[in-house]
C-alpha positions in Angstrom: 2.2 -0.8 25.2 -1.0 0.7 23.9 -2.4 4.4 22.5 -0.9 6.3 19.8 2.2 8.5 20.0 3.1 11.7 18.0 6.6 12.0 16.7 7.7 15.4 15.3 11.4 14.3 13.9 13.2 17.6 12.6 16.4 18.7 10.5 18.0 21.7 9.4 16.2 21.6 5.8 13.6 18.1 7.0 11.1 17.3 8.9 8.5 14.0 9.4 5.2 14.2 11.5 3.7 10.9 12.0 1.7 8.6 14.5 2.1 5.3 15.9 -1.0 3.6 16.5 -0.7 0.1 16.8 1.7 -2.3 17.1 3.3 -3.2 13.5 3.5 0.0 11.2 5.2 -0.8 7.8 6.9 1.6 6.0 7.3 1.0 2.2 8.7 3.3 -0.8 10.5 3.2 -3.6 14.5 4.8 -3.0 14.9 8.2 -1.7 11.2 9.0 -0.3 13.6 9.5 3.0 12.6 5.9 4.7 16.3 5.7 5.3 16.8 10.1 6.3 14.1 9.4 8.6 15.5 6.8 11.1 18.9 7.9 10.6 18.3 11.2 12.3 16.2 9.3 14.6 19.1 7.2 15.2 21.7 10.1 15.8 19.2 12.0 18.2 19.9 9.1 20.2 23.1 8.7 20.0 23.9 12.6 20.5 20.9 14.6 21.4 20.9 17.6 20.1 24.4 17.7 19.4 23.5 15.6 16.3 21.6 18.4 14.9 18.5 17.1 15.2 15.4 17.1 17.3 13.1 14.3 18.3 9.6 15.5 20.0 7.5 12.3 21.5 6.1 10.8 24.7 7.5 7.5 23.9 10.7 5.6 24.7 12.3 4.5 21.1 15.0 2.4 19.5 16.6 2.5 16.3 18.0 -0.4 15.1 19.7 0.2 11.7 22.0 -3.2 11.6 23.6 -5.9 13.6 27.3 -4.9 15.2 30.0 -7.0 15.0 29.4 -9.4 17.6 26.2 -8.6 18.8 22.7 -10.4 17.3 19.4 -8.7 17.0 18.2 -10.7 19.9 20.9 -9.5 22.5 20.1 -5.6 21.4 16.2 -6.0 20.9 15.0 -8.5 24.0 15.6 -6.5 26.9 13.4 -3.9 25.9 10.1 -3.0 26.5 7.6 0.0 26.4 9.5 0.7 23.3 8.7 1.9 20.1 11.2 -0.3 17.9 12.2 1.2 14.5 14.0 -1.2 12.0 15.8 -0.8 8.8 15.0 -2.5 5.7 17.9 -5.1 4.9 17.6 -7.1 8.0 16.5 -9.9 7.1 15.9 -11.6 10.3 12.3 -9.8 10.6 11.3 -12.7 8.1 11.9 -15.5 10.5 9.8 -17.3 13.0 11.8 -16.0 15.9 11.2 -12.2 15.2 7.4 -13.1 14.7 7.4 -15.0 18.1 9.0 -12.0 20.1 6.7 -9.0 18.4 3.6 -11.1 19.6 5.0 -11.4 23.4 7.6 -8.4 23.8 4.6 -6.2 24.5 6.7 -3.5 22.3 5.5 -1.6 19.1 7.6 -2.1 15.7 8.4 0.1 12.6 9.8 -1.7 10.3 11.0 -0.1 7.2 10.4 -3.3 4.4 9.5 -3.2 0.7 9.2 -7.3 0.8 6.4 -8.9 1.9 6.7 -9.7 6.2 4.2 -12.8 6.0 5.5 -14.0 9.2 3.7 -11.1 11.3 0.0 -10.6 11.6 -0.4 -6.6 10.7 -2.7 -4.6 9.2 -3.5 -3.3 5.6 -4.5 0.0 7.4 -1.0 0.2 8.8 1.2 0.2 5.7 2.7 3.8 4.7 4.5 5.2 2.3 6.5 8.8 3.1 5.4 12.0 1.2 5.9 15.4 0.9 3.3 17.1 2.9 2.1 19.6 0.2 0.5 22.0 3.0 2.9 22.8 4.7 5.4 23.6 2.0 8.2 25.5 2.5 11.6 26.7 0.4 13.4 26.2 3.9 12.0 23.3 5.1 10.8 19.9 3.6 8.0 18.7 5.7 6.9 14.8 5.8 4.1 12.5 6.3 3.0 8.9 6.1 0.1 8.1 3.5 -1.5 5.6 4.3 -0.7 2.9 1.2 -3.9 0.9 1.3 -6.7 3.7 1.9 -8.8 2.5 -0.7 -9.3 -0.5 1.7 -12.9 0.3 3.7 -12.7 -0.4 7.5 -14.8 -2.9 8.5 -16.6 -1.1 11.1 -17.3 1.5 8.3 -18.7 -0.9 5.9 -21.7 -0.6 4.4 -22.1 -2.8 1.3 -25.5 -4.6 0.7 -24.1 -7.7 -1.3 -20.9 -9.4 -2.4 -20.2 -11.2 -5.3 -17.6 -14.1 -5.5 -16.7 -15.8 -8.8 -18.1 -19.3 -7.6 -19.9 -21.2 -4.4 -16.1 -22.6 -3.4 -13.4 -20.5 -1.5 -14.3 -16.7 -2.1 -18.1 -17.3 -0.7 -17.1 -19.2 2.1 -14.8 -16.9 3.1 -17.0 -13.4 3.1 -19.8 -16.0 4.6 -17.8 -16.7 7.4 -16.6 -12.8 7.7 -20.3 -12.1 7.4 -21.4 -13.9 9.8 -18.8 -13.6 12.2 -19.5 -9.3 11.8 -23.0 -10.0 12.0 -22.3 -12.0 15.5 -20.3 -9.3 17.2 -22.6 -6.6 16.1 -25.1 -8.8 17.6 -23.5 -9.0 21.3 -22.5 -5.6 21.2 -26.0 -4.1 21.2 -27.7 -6.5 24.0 -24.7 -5.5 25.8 -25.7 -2.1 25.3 -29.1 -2.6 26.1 
């Protein structure tokens, strides 16, 4: 898969607007920020349509997976699909193990995954961690409308950066590393413009 997709999810008295745009999106949040609301009604809408009372508006094929069944694993549901925009609930705990980690790098699938803990195993970005909230623009005593924030905004994109110098508490780990980031950037940037040229 690649690109972004819109989802407009929608309720009687709820609705979530939000974009998937890369591969691994976390969702965080303390109880009741509707983590849980959200792919429930995602969930139904598949099950029922619009029989559930629900709508869900989006390009993309999705799957909800809220826990395993009696019977069946995670792996029987989850590795036949692909093209698929996989949402998981928090409390299953395989999406901490090596065999979860291994299928989101070669499924070829996006993920949600709705997680307070820390997924170490899977290589996602700070830039894709949300947290739900009340959109305050659009409210409404009828309607409660929903967005992701992005959790970690006060982290600059690198491609955005523009900071002169960096300071590290000694010569050991710290400078080495933004040396190596540094010169790495400084590389690419490099091959970029003679390819531009």
């Amino acid at each position: 898969m690649k690109g972004e997709y819109l989802f407009q999810v929608r309720g009687r008295r709820v609705r979530f607007t939000f974009r998937i745009r890369r591969n691994l999106t976390i969702i965080k949040g303390d109880s009741a920020t509707g983590k849980t609301t959200l792919l429930s009604m995602m969930y139904e809408y598949l099950r029922s349509g619009r029989e559930s009372g629900y709508t869900v508006s989006t390009e993309a094929d999705y799957y909800v997976y809220l826990r395993d069944e009696v019977g069946r694993d995670w792996t029987d549901v989850l590795f036949p699909l692909r093209d698929t925009i996989i949402f998981i609930e928090e409390n299953n705990n395989f999406v901490f193990s090596k065999k979860f980690a291994d299928f989101v790098k070669m499924s070829g699938n996006y993920f949600v995954i709705v997680s307070r803990a820390p997924l170490r195993m899977l290589p996602y970005s700070i830039h894709e961690v949300y947290e739900i909230v009340v959109d305050g623009q659009h409210a409404d005593l009828k309607e409660a409308w929903h967005t992701f924030r992005e959790l970690y905004s006060n982290f600059p994109m690198p491609q955005y950066n523009r900071m002169k110098e960096v300071l590290t508490e000694d010569k050991n780990s710290g400078f080495e590393f933004f040396n190596n980031v540094v010169k790495r950037y400084e590389k690419q940037t490099r091959r970029k413009y003679e390819q531009n040229i």
